[in-house]
One Martini backbone bead per residue (centre of mass of N, CA, C, O) as a GRO file, in nm:
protein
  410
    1UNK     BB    1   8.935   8.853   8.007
    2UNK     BB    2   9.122   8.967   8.220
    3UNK     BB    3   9.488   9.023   8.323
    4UNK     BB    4   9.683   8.967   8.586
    5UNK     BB    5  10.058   9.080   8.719
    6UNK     BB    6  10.180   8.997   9.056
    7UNK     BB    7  10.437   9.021   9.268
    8UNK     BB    8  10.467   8.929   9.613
    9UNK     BB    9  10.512   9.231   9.841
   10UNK     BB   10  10.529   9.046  10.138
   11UNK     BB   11  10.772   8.917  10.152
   12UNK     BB   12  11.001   8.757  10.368
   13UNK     BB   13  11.315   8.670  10.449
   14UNK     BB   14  11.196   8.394  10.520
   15UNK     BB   15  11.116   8.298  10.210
   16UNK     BB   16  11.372   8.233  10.028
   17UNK     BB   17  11.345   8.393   9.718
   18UNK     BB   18  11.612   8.402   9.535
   19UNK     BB   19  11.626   8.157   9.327
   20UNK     BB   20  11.331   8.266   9.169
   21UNK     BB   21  11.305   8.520   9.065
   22UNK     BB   22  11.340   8.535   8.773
   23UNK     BB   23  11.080   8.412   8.730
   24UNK     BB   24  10.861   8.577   8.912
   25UNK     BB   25  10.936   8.793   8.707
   26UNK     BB   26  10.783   8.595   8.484
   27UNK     BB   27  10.482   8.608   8.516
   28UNK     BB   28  10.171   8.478   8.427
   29UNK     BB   29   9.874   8.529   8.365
   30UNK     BB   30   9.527   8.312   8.278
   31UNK     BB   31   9.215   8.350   8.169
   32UNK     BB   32   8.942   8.065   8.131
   33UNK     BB   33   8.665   8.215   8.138
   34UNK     BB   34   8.431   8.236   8.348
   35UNK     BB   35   8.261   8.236   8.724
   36UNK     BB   36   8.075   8.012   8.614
   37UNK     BB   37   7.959   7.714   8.513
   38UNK     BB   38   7.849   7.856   8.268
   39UNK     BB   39   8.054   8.138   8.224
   40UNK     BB   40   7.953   8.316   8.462
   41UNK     BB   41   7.902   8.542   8.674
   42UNK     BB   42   7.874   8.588   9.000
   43UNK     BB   43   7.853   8.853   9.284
   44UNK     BB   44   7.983   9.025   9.159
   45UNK     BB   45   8.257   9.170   9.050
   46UNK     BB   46   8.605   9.167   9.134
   47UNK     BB   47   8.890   8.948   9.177
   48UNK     BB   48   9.207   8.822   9.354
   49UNK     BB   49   9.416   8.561   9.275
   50UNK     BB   50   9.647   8.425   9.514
   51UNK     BB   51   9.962   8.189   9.418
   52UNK     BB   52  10.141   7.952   9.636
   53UNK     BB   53  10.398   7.713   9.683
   54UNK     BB   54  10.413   7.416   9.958
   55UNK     BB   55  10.576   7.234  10.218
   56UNK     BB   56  10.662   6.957  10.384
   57UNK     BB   57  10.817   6.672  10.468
   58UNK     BB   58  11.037   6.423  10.326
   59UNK     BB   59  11.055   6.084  10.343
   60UNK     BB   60  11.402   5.967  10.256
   61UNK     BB   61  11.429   6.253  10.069
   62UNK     BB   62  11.682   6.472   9.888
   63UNK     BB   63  11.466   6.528   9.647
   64UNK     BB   64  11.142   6.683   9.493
   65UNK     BB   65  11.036   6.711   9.166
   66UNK     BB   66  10.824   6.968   8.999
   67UNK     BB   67  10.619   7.027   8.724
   68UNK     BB   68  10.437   7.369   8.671
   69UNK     BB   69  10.221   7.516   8.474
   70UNK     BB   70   9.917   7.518   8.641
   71UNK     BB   71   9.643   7.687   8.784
   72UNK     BB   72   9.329   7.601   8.870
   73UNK     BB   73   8.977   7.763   8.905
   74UNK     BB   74   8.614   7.630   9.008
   75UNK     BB   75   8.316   7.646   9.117
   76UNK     BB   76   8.301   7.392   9.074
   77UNK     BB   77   8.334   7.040   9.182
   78UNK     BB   78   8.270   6.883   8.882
   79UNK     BB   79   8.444   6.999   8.709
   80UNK     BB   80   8.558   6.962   8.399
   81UNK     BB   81   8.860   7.020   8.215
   82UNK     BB   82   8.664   7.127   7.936
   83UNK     BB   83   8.486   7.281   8.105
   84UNK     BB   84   8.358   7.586   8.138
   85UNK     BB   85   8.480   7.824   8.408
   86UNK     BB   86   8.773   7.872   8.376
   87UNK     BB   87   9.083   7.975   8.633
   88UNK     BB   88   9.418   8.082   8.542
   89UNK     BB   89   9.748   8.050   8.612
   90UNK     BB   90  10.035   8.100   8.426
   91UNK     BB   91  10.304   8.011   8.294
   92UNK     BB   92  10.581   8.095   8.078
   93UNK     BB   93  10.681   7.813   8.226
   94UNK     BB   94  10.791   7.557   8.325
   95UNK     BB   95  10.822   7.485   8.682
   96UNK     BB   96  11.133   7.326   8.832
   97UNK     BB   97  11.043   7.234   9.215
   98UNK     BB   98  11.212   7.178   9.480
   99UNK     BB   99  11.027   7.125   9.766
  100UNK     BB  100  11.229   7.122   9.996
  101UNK     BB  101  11.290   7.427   9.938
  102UNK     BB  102  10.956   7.504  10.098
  103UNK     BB  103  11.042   7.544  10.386
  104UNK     BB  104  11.001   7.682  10.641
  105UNK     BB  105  10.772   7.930  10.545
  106UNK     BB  106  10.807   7.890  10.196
  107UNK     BB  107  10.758   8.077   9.901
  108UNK     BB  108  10.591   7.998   9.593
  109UNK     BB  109  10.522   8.205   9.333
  110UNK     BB  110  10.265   8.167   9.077
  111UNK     BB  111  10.044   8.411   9.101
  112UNK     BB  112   9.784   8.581   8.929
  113UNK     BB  113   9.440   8.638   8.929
  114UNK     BB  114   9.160   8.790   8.777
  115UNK     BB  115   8.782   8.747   8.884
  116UNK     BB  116   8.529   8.679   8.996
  117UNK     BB  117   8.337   8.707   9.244
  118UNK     BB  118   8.377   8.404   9.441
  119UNK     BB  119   8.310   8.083   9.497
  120UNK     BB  120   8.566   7.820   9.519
  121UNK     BB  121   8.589   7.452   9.501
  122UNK     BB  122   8.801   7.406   9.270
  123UNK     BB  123   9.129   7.254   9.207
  124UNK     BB  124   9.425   7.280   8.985
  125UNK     BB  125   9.730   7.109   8.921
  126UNK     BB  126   9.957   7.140   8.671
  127UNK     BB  127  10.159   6.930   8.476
  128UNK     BB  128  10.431   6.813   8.370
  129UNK     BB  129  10.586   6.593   8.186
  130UNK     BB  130  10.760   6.326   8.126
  131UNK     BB  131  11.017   6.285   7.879
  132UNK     BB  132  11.266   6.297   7.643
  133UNK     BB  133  11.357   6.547   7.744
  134UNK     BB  134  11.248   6.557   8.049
  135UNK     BB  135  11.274   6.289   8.231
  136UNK     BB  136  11.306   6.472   8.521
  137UNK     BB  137  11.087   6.667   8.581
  138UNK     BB  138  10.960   6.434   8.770
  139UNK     BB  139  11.150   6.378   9.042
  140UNK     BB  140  11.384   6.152   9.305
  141UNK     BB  141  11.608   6.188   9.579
  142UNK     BB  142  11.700   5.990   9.772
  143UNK     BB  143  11.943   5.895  10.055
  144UNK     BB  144  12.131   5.762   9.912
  145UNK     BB  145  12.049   5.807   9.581
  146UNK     BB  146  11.937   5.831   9.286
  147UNK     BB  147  11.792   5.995   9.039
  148UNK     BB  148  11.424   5.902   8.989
  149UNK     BB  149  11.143   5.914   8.829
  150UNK     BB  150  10.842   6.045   8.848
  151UNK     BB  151  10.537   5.862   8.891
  152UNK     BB  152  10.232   5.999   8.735
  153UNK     BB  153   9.936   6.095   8.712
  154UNK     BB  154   9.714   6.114   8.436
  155UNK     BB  155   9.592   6.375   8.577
  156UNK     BB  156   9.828   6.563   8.570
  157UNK     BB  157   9.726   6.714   8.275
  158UNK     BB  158   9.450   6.796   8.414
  159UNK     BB  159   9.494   6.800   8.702
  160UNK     BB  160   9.523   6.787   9.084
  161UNK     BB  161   9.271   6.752   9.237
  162UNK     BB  162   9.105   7.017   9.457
  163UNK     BB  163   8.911   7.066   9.736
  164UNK     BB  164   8.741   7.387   9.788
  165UNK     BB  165   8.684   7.727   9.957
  166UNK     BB  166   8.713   8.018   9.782
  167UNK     BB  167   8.714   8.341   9.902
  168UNK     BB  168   8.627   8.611   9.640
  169UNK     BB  169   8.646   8.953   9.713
  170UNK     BB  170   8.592   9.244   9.605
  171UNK     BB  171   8.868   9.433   9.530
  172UNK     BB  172   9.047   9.152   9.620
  173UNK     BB  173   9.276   8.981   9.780
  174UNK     BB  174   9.352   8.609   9.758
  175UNK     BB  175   9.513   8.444   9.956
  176UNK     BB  176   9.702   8.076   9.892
  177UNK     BB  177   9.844   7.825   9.993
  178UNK     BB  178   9.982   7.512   9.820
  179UNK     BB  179  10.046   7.188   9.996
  180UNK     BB  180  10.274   6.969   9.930
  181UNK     BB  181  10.306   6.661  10.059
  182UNK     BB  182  10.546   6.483   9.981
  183UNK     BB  183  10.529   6.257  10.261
  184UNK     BB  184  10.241   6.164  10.140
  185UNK     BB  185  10.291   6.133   9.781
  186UNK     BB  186  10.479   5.910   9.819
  187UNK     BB  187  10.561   5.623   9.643
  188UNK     BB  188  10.639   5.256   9.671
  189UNK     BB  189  10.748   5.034   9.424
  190UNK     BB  190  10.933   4.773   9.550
  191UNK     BB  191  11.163   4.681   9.384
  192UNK     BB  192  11.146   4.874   9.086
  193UNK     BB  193  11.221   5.191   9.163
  194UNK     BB  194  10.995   5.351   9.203
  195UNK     BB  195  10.795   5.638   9.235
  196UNK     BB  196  10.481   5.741   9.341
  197UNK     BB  197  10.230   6.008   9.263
  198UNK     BB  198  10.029   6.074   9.528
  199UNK     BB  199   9.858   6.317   9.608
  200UNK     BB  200   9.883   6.568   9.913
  201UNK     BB  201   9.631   6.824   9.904
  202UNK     BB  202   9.608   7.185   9.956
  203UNK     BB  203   9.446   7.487  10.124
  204UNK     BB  204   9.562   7.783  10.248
  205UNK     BB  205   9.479   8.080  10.393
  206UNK     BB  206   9.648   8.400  10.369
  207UNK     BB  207   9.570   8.699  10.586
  208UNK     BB  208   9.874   8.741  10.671
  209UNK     BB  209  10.271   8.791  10.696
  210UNK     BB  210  10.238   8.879  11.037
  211UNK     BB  211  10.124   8.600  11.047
  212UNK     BB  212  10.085   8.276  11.080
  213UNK     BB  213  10.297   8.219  11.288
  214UNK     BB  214  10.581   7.964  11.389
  215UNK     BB  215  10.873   8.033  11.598
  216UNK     BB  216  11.151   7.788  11.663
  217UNK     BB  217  11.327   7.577  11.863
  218UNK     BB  218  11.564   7.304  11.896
  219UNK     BB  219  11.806   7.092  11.867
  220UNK     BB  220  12.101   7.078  11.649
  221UNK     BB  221  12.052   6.729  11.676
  222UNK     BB  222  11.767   6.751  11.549
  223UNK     BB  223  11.918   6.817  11.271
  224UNK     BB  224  11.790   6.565  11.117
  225UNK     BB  225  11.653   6.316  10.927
  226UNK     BB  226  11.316   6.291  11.086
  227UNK     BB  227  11.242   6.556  11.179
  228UNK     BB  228  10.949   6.720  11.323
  229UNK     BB  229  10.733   6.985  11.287
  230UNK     BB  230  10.412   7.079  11.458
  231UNK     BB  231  10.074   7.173  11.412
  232UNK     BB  232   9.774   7.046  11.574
  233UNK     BB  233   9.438   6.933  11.551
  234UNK     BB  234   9.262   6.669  11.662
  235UNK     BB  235   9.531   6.481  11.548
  236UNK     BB  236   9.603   6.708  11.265
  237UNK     BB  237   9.820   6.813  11.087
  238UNK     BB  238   9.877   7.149  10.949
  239UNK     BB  239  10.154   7.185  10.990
  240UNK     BB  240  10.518   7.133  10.859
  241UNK     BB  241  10.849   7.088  10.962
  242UNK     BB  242  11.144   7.092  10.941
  243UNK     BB  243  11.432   7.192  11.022
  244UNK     BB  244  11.726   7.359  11.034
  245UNK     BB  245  12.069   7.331  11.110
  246UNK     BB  246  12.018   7.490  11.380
  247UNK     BB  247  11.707   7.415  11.461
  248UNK     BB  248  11.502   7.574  11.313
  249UNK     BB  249  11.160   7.693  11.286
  250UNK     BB  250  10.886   7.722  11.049
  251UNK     BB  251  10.545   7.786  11.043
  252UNK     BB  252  10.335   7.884  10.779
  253UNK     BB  253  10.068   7.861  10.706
  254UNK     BB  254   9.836   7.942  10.991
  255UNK     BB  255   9.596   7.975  11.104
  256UNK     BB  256   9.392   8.049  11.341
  257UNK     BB  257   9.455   7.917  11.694
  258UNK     BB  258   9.512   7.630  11.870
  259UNK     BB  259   9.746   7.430  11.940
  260UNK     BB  260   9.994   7.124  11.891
  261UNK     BB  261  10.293   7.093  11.942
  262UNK     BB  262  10.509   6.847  11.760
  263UNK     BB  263  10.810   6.657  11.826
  264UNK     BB  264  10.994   6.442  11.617
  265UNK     BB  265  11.251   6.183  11.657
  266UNK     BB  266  11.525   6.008  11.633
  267UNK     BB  267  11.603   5.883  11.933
  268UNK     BB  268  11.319   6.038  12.079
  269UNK     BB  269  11.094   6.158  12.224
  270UNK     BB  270  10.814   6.293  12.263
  271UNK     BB  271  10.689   6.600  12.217
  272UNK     BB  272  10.466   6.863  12.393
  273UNK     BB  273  10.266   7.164  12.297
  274UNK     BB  274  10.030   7.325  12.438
  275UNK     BB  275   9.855   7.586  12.364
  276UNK     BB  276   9.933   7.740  12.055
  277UNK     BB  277   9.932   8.069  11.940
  278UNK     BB  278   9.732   8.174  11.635
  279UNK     BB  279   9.763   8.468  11.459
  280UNK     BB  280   9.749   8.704  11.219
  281UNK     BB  281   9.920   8.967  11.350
  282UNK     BB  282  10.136   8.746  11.486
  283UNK     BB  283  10.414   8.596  11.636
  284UNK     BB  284  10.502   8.290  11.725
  285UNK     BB  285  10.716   8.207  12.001
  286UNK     BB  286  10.935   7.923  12.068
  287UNK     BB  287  11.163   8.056  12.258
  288UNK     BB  288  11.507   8.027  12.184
  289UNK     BB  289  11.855   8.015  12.067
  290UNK     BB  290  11.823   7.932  12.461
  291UNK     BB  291  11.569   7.769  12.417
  292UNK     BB  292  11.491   7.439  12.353
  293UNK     BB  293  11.357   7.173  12.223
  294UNK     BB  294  11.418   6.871  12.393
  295UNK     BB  295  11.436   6.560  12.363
  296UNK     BB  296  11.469   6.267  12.547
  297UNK     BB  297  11.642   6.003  12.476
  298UNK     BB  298  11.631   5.696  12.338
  299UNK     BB  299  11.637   5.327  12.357
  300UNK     BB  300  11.307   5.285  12.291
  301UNK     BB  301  11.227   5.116  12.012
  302UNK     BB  302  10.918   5.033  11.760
  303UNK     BB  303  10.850   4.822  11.508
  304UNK     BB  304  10.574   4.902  11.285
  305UNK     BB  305  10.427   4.647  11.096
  306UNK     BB  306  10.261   4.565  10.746
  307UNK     BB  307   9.975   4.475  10.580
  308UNK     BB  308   9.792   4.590  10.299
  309UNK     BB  309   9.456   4.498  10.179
  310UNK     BB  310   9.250   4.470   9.888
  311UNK     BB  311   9.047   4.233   9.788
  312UNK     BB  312   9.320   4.065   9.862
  313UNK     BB  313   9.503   4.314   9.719
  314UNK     BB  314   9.843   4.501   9.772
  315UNK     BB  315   9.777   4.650   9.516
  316UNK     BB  316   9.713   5.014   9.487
  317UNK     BB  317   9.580   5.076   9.762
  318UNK     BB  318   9.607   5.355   9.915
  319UNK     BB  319   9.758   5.286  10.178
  320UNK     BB  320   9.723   5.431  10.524
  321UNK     BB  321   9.949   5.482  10.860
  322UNK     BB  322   9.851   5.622  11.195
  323UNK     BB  323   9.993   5.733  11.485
  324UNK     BB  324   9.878   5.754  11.828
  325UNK     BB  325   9.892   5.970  12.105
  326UNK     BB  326   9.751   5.976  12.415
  327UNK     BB  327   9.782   6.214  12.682
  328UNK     BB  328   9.695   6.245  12.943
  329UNK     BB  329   9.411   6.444  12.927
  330UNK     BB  330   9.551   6.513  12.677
  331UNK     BB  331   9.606   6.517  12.383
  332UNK     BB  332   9.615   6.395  12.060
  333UNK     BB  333   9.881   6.271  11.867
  334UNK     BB  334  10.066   6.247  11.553
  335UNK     BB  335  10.395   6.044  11.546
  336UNK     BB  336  10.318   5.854  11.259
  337UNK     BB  337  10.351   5.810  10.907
  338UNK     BB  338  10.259   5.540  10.658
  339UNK     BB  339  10.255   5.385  10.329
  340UNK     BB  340  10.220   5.177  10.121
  341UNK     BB  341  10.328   4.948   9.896
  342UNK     BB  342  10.198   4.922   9.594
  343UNK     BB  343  10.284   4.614   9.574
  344UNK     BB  344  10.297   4.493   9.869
  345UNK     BB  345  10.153   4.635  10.125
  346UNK     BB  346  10.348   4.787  10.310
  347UNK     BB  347  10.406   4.934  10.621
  348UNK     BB  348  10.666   5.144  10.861
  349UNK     BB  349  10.740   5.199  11.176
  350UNK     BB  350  10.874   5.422  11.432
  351UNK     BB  351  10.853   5.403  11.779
  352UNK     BB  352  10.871   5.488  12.053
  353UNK     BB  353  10.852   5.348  12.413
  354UNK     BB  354  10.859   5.559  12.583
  355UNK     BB  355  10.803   5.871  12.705
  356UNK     BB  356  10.640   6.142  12.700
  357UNK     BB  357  10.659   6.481  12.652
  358UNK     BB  358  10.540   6.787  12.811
  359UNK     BB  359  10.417   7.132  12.787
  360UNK     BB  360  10.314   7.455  12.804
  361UNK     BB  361  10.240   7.725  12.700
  362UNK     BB  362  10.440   8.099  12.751
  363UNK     BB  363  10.517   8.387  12.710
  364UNK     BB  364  10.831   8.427  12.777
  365UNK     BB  365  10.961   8.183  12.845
  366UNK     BB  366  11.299   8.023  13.038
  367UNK     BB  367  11.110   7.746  13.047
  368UNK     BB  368  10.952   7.439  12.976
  369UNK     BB  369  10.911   7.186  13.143
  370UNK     BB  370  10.975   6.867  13.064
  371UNK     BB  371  10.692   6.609  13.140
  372UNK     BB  372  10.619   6.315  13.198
  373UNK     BB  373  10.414   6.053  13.032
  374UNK     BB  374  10.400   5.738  13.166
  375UNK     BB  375  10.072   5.638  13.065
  376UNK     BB  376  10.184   5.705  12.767
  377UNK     BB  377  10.377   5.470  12.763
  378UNK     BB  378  10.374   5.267  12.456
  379UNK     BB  379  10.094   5.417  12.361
  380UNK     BB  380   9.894   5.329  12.013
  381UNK     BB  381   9.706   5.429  11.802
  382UNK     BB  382   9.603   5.310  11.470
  383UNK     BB  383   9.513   5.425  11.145
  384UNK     BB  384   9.340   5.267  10.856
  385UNK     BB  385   9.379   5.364  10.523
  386UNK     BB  386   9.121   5.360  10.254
  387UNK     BB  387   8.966   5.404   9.939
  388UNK     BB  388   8.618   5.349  10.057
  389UNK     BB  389   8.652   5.332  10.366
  390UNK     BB  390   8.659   5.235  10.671
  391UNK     BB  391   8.861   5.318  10.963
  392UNK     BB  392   9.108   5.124  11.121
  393UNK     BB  393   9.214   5.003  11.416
  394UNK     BB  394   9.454   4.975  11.680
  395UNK     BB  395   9.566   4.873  11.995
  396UNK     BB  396   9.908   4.952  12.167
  397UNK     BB  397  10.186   4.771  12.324
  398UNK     BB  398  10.535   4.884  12.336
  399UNK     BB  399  10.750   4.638  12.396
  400UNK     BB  400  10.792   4.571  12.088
  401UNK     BB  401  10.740   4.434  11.831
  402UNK     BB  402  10.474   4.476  11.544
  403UNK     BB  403  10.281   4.301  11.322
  404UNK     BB  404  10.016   4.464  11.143
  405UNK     BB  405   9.699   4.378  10.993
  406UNK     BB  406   9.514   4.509  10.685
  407UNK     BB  407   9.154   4.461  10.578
  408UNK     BB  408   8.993   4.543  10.294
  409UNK     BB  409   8.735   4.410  10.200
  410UNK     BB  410   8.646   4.047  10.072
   0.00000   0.00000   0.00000
């Protein structure tokens, strides 16, 4: 199986990769094995995956590395590490790369290989582990807090599995980014001041560097930690990322479609705006340097937490809470998630308890015209998932503080 390497040369300057270059030009691809389940070709010809890594805000923290080495890519989605059918872009050296650095529509090229024209089905991200030689391989630096080891799991080493549907067509180039959503993969464990990574990946197809791109401005006190902007569909996150320092946003690649752009921000109501269209071939721009989304402050919010347990214990649930929030006439939108604590199984939210303000999009609009919905003051539903369970609901009304735990299994 031959390999070829080229760096992506659709890059624009919104993507700030001159950090990168250096690496990104000693890159090398290499393929393992043919492209059927069983090292066979599949629909005849060969086709071109190219891959790059980006990233959403991560909550709490001010820097997270993670060290990768290669990814692979096979048409199964049952096949194991050792089995044939692997293909790979591997890195010349493993590549420490804090995540952080990869938003606002920033990617980080990782490579391409050449193989089978064919639907791939499963995705690996391989990682380097934390040695004796580079105990920080992958690690994580709190926000006031010193750098310490991100403790990742035993599958790092065969690949942090993700299922995928990746059509390769003959002749042709399939870009695609893989998403580490950085603040839904960090897991704090109790007092132990450890920090696990439990990742949470995915892959969006990249059809054009002039499309699939929102790009818009906050207000620049809004350029702060905790604050989120989000393009979202039937009050799933799609994309988000943190503003830059000026209060700009891009949000980078997204699908085309339209979504709800929703901005939420400590000590500020929720914000939505509906029907934002993405296209493959232009950039959807929301407002200008001179026209923001400012959400009005609030002095209302308030503290929901509780605990996760599975079958009796608060340890390992892999357990996450999510609030939405439903506007008259919709569209639900989420405003808050957090995590269990691997010990503990604790878990809590800020959510405003003001009224959200909305407003629709409009191309070329000279003002926003953000309107309180005030029947959808402080009104938010729970939605609590652990793995291998059916997920559990609650509606709350945050007049105050809440307290609500979830129990799942016997």
């Amino acid at each position: 199986m031959t390999t070829n390497l080229r760096i992506l040369s659709r890059l624009t300057p919104l993507q700030r990769l001159a950090a990168w270059s250096l690496a990104a030009a000693a890159l090398v691809s290499a393929c393992g094995g043919g492209g059927g389940d069983d090292g066979t070709a599949g629909t005849g010809g060969v086709g071109t995956l190219s891959l790059a890594l980006t990233d959403a805000p991560a909550c709490g923290y001010r820097e997270v590395f993670v060290t990768v080495e290669r990814v692979r890519v096979h048409r199964s989605g049952s096949a194991e590490p050792d089995d044939a059918g692997w293909h790979e872009v591997v890195l010349p050296a493993p590549q420490r790369v804090d995540l952080l650095t990869l938003t606002n529509g920033t990617l980080l090229p990782l490579g391409q290989v050449e193989l089978p024209a064919a639907t791939y089905t499963q995705m690996r991200l391989v990682l380097s582990p934390n040695t004796a030689a580079a105990p920080l391989a992958n690690a994580v630096t709190p926000i006031g807090g010193a750098t310490v080891a991100l403790t990742t799991p035993s599958a790092a080493r065969s690949g942090l599995k993700m299922n995928v549907r990746l059509e390769v067509p003959a002749g042709k180039v399939a870009d695609v980014a893989v998403d580490f959503d950085a603040c839904k993969s960090l897991v704090r464990a109790g007092n132990s001041g450890k920090v696990l990574l439990k990742p949470v990946l995915r892959v969006i197809p990249i059809v054009s560097p002039a499309g699939q791109r929102v790009v818009g401005y906050v207000d620049p006190q809004l350029a702060t930690a905790g604050t989120t902007v989000s393009v979202q569909s039937a009050g799933v996150p799609v994309r988000a990322t943190p503003p830059d320092a000026t209060g700009r946003f891009v949000l980078y690649p997204v699908p085309a479609g339209r979504y709800d752009l929703v901005v939420t921000a400590p000590g500020r109501v929720n914000a939505v705006m509906t029907d934002v269209p993405v296209t493959d071939t232009t950039t959807t721009v929301v407002g200008s340097i001179n026209l923001r989304i400012d959400p009005p402050p609030t002095a209302r919010s308030a503290e929901v937490s509780g605990v996760i347990t599975v079958r009796g214990s608060t340890a390992d649930t892999g357990g996450t809470v999510r609030a939405l929030q439903a506007l008259s006439g919709g569209p639900t939108v989420e405003v808050g998630h957090a995590t269990a604590d691997d010990v503990t199984g604790a878990y809590a939210l800020t959510l405003p308890a003001a009224a959200p303000v909305r407003t629709v999009y409009a191309a070329g609009a000279t003002s926003f015209g953000l309107a309180a919905d005030a029947p959808a003051a402080g009104r938010v539903r729970l939605e609590a998932m652990a793995p291998g369970f059916s997920v559990q609901r609650d509606d709350l009304e945050l007049s105050g503080d809440v307290s609500r735990n979830f129990s799942f299994g016997p």
